[in-house]
C-alpha positions as CSV (number, residue, x, y, z in Angstrom):
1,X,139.3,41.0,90.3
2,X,137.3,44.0,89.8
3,X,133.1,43.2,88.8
4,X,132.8,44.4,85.5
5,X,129.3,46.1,86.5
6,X,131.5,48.5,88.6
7,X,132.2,50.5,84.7
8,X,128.2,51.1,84.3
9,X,128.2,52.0,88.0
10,X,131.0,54.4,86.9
11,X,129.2,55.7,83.5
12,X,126.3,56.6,85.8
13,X,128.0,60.2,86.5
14,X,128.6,61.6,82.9
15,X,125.0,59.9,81.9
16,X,123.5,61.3,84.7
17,X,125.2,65.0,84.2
18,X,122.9,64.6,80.5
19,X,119.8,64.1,82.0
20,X,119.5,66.2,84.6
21,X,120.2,68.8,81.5
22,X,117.6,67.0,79.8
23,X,115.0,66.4,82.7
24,X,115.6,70.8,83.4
25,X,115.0,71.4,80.2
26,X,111.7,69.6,80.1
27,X,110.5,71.4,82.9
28,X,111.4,69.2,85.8
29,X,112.5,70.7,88.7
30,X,115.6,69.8,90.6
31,X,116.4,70.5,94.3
32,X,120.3,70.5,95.1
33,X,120.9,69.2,98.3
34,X,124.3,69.1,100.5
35,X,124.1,66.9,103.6
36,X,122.4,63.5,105.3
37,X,120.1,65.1,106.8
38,X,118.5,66.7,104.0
39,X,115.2,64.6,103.2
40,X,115.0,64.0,100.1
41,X,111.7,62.2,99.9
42,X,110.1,66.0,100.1
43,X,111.8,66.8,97.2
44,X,110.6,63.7,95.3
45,X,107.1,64.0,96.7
46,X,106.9,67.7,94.7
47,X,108.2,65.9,91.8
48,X,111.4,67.3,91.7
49,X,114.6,65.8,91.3
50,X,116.9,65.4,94.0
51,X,121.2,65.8,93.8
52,X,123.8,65.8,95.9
53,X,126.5,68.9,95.5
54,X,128.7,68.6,98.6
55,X,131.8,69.2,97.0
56,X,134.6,66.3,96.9
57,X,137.2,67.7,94.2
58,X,140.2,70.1,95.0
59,X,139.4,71.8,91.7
60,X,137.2,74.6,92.3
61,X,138.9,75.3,96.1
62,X,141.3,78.1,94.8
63,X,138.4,80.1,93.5
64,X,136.6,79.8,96.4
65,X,139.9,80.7,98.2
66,X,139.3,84.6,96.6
67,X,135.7,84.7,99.2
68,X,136.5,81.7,101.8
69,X,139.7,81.5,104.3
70,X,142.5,79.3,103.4
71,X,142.1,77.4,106.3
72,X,138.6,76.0,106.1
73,X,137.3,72.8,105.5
74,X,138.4,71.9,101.7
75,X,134.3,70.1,101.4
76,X,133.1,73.7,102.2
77,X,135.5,75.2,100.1
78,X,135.2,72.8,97.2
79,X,131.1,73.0,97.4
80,X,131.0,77.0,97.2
81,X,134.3,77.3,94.4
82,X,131.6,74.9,92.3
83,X,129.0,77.3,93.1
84,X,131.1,80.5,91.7
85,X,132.5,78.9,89.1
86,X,129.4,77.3,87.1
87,X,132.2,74.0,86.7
88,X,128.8,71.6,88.4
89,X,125.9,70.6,86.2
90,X,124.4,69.7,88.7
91,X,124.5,72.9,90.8
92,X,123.4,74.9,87.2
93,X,120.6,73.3,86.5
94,X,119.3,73.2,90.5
95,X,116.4,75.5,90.5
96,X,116.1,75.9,94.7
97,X,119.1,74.2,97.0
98,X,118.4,73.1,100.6
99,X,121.1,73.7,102.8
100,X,121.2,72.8,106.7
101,X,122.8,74.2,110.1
102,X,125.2,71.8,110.9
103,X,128.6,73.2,111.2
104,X,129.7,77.0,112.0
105,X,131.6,77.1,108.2
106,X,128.7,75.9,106.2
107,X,125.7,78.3,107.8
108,X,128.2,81.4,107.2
109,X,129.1,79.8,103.8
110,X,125.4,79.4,102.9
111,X,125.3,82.9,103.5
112,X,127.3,83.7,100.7
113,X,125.9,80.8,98.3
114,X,122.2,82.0,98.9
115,X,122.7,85.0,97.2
116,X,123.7,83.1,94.0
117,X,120.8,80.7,93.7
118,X,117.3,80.5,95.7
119,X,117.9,78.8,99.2
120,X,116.0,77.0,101.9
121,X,117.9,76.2,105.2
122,X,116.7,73.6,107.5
123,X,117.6,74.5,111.1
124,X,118.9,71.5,113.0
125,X,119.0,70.8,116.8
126,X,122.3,71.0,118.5
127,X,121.4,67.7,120.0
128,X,119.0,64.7,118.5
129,X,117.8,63.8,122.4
130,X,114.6,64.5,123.5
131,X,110.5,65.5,122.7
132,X,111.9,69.2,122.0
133,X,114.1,68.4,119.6
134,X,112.2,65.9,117.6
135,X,109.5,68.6,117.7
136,X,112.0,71.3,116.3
137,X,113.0,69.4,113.4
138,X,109.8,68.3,112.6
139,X,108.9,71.7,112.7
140,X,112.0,72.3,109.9
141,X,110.4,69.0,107.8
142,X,107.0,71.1,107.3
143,X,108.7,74.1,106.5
144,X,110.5,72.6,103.8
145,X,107.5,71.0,102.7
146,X,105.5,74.6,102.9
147,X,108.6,76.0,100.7
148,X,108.5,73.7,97.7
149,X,104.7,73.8,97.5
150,X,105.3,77.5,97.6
151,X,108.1,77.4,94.9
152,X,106.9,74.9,92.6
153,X,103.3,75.2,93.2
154,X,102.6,72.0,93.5
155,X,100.3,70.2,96.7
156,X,103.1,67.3,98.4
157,X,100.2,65.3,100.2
158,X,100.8,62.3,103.3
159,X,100.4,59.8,100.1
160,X,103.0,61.6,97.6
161,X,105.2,61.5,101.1
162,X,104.3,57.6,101.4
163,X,105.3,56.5,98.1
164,X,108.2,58.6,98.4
165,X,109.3,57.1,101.6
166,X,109.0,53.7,100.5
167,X,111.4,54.8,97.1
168,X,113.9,56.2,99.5
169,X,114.0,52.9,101.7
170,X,114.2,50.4,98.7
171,X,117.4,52.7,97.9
172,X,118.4,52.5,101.2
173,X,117.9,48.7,101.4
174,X,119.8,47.9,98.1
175,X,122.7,50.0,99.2
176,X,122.7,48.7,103.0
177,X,123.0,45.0,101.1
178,X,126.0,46.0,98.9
179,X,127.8,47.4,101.9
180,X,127.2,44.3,103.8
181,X,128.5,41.7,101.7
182,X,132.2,43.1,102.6
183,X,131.3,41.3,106.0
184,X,132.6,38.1,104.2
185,X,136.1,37.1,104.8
186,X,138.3,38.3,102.1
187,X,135.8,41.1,101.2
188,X,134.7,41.2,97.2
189,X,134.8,44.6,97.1
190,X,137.4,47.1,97.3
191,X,136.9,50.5,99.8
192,X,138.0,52.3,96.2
193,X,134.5,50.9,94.4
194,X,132.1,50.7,97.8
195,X,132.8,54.3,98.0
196,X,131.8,54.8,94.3
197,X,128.8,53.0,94.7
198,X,127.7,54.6,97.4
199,X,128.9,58.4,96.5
200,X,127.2,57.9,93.3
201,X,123.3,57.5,94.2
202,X,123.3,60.7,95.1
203,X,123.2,61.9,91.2
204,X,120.5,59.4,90.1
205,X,118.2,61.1,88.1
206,X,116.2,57.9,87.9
207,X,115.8,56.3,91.1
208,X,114.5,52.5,89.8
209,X,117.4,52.4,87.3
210,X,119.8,53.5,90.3
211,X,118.3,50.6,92.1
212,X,118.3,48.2,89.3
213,X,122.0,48.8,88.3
214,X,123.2,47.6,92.2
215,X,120.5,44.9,92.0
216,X,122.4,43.5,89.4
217,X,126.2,44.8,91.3
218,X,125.1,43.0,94.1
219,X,124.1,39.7,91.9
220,X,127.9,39.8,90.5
221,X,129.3,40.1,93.4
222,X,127.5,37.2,95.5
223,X,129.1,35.3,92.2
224,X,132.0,36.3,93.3
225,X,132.2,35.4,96.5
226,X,130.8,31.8,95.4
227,X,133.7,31.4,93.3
228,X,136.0,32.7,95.5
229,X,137.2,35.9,93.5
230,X,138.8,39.0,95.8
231,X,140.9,41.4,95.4
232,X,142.2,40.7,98.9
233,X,143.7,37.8,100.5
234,X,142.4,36.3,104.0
235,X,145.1,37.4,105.9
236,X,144.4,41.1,104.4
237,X,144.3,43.8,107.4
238,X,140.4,45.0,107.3
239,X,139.7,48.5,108.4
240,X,136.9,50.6,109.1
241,X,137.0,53.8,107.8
242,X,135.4,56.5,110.0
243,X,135.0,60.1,110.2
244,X,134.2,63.0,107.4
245,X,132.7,61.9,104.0
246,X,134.7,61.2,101.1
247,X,133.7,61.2,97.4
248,X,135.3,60.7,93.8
249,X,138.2,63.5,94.4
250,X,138.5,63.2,97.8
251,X,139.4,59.7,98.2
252,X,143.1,59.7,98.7
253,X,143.5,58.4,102.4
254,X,141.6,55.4,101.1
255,X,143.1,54.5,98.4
256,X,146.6,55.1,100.4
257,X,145.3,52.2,102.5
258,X,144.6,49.5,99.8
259,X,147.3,50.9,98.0
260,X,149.1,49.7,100.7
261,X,147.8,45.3,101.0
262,X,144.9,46.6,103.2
263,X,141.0,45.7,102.9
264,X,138.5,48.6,104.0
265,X,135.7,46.7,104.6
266,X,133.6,49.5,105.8
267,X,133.0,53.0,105.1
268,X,131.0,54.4,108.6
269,X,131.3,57.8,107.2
270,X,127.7,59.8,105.9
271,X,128.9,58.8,102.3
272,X,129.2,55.6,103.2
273,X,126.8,53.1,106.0
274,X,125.8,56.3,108.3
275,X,122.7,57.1,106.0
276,X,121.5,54.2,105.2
277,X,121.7,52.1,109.0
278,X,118.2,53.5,110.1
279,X,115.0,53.3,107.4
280,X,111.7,55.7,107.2
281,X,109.0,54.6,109.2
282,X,106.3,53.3,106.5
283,X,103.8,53.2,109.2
284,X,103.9,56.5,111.0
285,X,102.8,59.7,109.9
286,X,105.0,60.8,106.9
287,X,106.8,64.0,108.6
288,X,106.9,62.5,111.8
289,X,109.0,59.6,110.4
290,X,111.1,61.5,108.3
291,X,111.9,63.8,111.3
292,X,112.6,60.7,113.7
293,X,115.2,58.8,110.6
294,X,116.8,61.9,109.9
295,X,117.0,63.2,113.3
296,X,118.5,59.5,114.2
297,X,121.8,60.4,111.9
298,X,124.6,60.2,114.3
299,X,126.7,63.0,113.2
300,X,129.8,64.9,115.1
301,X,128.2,68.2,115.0
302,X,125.4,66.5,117.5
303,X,126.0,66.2,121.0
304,X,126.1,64.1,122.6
305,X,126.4,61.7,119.8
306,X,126.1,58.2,121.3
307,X,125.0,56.9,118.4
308,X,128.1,57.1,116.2
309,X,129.8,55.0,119.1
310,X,127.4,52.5,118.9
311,X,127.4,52.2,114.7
312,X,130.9,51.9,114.9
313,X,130.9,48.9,117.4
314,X,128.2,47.0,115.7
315,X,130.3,47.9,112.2
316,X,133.8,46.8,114.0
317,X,132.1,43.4,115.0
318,X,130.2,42.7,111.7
319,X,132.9,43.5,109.2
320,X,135.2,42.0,111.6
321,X,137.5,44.8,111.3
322,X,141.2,44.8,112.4
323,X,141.7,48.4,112.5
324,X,140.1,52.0,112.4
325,X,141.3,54.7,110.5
326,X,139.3,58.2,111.5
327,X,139.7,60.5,108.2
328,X,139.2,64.2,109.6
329,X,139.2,67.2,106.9
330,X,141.6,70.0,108.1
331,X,139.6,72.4,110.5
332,X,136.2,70.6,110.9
333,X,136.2,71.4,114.7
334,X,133.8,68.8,115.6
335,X,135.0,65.3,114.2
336,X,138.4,66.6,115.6
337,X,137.4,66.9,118.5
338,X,135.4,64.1,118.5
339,X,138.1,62.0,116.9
340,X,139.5,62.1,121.3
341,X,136.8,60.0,122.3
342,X,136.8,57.5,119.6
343,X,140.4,56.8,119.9
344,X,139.3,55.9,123.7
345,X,136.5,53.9,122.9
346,X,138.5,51.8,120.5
347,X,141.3,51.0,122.3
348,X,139.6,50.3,126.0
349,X,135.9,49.2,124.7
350,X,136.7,47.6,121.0
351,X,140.8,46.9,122.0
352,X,141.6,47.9,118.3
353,X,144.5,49.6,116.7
354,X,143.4,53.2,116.3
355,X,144.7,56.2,113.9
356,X,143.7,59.2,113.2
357,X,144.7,61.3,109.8
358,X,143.6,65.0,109.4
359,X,144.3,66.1,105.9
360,X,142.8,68.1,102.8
361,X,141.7,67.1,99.5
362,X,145.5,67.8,97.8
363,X,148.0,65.5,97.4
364,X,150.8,67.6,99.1
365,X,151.2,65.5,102.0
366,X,150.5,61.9,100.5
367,X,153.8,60.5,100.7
368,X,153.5,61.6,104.6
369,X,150.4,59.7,104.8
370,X,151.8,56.7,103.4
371,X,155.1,56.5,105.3
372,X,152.2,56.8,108.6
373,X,149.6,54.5,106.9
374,X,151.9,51.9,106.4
375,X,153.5,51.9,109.6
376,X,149.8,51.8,111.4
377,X,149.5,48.8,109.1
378,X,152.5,47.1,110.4
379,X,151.2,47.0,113.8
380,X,148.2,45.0,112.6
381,X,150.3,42.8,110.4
């Protein structure tokens, strides 16, 4: 049984898509934003309203096929063909975007999206060890903060930074708590509506009513599990879902799984847990703290990346998972390459059944993936 709340959580998309028209139009300012590590407590401490645009939808990906190679990550692709093609709200009404240096595809793609809107890019360390590189991206945190002052003319002070902060983390607290009651044995939620959840904060307009409308998910589903209501039996295979983030469009590997009797309990990917494991110092100075949280974000493209390994065992053990399934989007370089060493570390260190499924956002292979799906499954079974 699906919670009925899960339909407002669903309406929150086209509502949202109205307001940010709305909130442009009164002369709000919004700040279109396409990674985790992109902090958006800056934005909301110059008043501005912070989206999410990485691109989950094969839709625009032919017209950005006329500028991008074919074979390029389809989030890239999907992010800049919504960028040409006006088909976003959210990208129209952004008045700056911040864009970041993680992969090799997306700094030469910002390249191309800078020229159609105004652009800040945030420079990120090749690795998240050490004094130097907390420094660096510090460094980036204050240039971003000296950008928006500039562009919207506004003064972000340490206090602006601090109630921000504190915003951010209730969010981050609210969502951690949803995630976590899949822990229980059947989970009450489906992978399918965890991932909506989750995908979707990242077009609140309105940050409290965001957090109110999980508030009250979260209260319907702890009703739930009281009564005993899941969509999944006990004896459901429960997976963790690793690797590249997924989104409303992009989700087909995941509902392949349940489509197929099993339970993902947990979503590890940076649309999923990955953002929300580590909160915003409220003590510490506001940059340094924002630097340290987001620097903490254990991403492929950093290395090494520890971290990742470590958030998947705790995960594994907590959601008591019988499985891993690690999603990789056709050429992202480094969670294929990374993809090696988690295989490794969950079959000698976790002694879990491992796959890994590199795919794009069509459905040309999805009968493949099921026929391979449902055999991984078999070995749990």
């Amino acid at each position: 049984m699906r919670p009925s709340m899960m339909e407002e959580v669903e309406g929150l998309r086209g509502i949202n898509s109205v307001k940010v028209k709305e909130a442009s139009e009164a002369g709000r300012k919004v700040v279109g934003m396409y990674c985790v590590f992109s902090p958006q407590e800056i934005a909301l401490a110059a008043g501005a309203i912070a989206v999410t645009l990485c691109g989950t939808k094969q839709e625009p990906i032919e017209d950005a096929e006329k500028h991008l190679p074919r074979n390029l990550c389809p989030l890239i692709k999907s992010s800049y063909g919504f960028a040409i093609t006006d088909k976003c709200p959210y990208f129209y009404f952004s008045d700056v975007l911040l864009a970041e240096t993680t992969c090799d595809g997306k700094k030469k793609m910002y390249e191309l999206m800078g020229k159609i809107k105004p652009m800040h890019i945030m420079n990120l360390p090749q690795t998240a060890q050490g004094e130097d590189a907390l420094e660096a991206w510090k460094n980036e945190m204050v240039k971003f903060k000296n950008y928006l002052e500039d562009k919207f003319q506004v003064q972000i002070t340490d206090e602006k930074l601090r109630d921000a902060i504190k915003l951010m983390n209730r969010e981050r607290k609210v969502m951690r708590k949803l995630h976590q009651l899949n822990a229980h044995k059947p989970a009450p939620l489906s992978g399918m509506d965890m991932m909506l959840a989750q995908w979707l904060k990242g077009f609140n307009i309105d940050k409290e009513a965001g957090i109110e409308i999980i508030e009250r998910l979260i209260a319907q589903v702890e009703e739930q599990i009281e009564n005993g209501i899941s969509p999944f039996t006990a004896d459901s295979p429960r997976i963790l879902l690793t690797g590249c983030p997924i989104g409303s469009g992009s989700e087909k590997v995941l509902k392949i799984i349940e489509e197929a009797g099993a339970s993902v309990v947990a979503l590890e990917n940076c649309t999923g847990y990955k953002g929300l494991d580590v909160l915003v110092d409220e003590e510490k100075a506001p940059i340094e703290a924002l630097a340290e949280k987001y620097l903490s974000t254990p991403c492929s493209c950093m290395t090494p990346n520890n971290g990742r390994l470590d958030l998947i065992e705790r995960m594994a053990k907590e959601y008591q998972v019988d499985g891993i399934v690690d999603l990789t989007w056709q050429a992202c370089h480094t969670y294929n390459i990374e993809s090696y060493t988690v295989r490794q570390f969950a079959k000698e260190k976790l002694n879990l059944p491992f796959i890994q499924i590199e795919t794009d956002y069509s459905d040309s292979d999805a009968g493949q993936l099921k026929v391979r799906l449902e055999a991984f499954l078999e070995t749990i079974k």
